[in-house]
N, C-alpha and C positions, 0 to 999 in steps of 0.2 A: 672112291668109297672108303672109309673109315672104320669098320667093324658093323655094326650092326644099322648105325643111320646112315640116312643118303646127305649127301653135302650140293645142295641145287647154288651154292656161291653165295654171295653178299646178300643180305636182305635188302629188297627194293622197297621205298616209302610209295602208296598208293597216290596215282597222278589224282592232282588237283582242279576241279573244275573248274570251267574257263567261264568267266564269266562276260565276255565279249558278246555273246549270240543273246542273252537276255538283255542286255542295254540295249542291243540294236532293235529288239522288239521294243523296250519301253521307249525309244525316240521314233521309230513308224506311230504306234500309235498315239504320241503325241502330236505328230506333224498331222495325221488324219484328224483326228479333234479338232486340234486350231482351224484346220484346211473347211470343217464340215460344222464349225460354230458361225453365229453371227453375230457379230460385235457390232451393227448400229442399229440405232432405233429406226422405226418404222412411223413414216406421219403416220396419222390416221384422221380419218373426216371423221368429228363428233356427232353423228345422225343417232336419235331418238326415234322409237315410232311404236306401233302395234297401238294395244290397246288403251295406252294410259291415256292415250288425248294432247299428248304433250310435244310442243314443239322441236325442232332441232336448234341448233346454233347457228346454221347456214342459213344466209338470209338473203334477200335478191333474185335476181335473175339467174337462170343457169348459166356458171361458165365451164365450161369446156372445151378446151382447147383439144382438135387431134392434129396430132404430127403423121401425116403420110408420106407416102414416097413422093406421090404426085405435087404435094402442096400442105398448105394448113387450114382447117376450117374450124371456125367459131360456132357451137351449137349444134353441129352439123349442115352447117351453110360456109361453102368454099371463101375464101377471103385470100385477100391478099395479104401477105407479110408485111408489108410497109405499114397497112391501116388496121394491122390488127388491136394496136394497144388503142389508139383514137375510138374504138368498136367496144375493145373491153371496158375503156372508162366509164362508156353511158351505161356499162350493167353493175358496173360497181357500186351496192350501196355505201360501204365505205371507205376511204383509203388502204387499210389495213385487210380486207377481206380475200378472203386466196380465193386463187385459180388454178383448175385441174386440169393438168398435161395430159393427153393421154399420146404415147407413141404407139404406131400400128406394125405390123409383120411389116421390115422392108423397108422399115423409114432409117435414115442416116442417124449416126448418134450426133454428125455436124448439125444435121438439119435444128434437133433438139435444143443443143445448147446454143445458138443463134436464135431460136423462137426465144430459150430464158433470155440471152444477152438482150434481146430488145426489150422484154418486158421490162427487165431490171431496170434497163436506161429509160423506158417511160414513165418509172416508181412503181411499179407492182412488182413489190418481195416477196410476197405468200403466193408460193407455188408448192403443190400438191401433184407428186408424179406417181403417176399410177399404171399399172401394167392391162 
């Protein structure tokens, strides 16, 4: 002590805040965003209806393909894999006209992409995958 004031030693600069704990928030919440966005588009069947009297874009017979655990069926009538595209072409009105996957609870994601592999190879490219 020095006469009347007290001497507490060197003046200390006030610590700096760390800026480490806020980047680490602004990269969580970035990676959650990216994690919880969807980046592709969605088909969608063009169907019209109610009251205007107006047609859809879907033309033809029903196709529906379901992927089961058990097998695949067309329409809801069981089929074979082998005869399935020979089956879809007589509903085809025309080349170009899609066909809707549908896979069930339990079916293989192999099973799936084997139903599209053969499709593609008998020429039906518009497929429509639906949950």
């Amino acid at each position: 002590m020095t006469g009347d004031t007290l001497d507490f030693g060197p003046r200390r600069h006030p610590r700096r805040m760390s800026l480490t704990p806020m980047i680490d928030v602004v990269f969580l919440l970035l990676i959650f965003f990216m994690l919880s966005s969807r980046f592709g588009m969605d088909a969608v069947l063009p169907v019209t209806g109610g009251a205007e009297g107006t047609g859809s874009e879907w033309q033809g017979a029903p196709r529906l393909v379901d992927i089961a655990p058990a097998g695949v069926s067309l329409n809801g009538v069981a089929i074979d894999p082998e005869a399935l595209v020979a089956d879809l072409s007589a509903l085809m009105p025309a080349d170009d006209a899609a066909v809707i996957l549908r896979p069930h609870q339990g079916a293989d994601l192999q099973r799936l992409v084997d139903v599209m592999d053969r499709l593609r190879a008998g020429g039906i490219a518009n497929m429509i995958l639906v949950e």
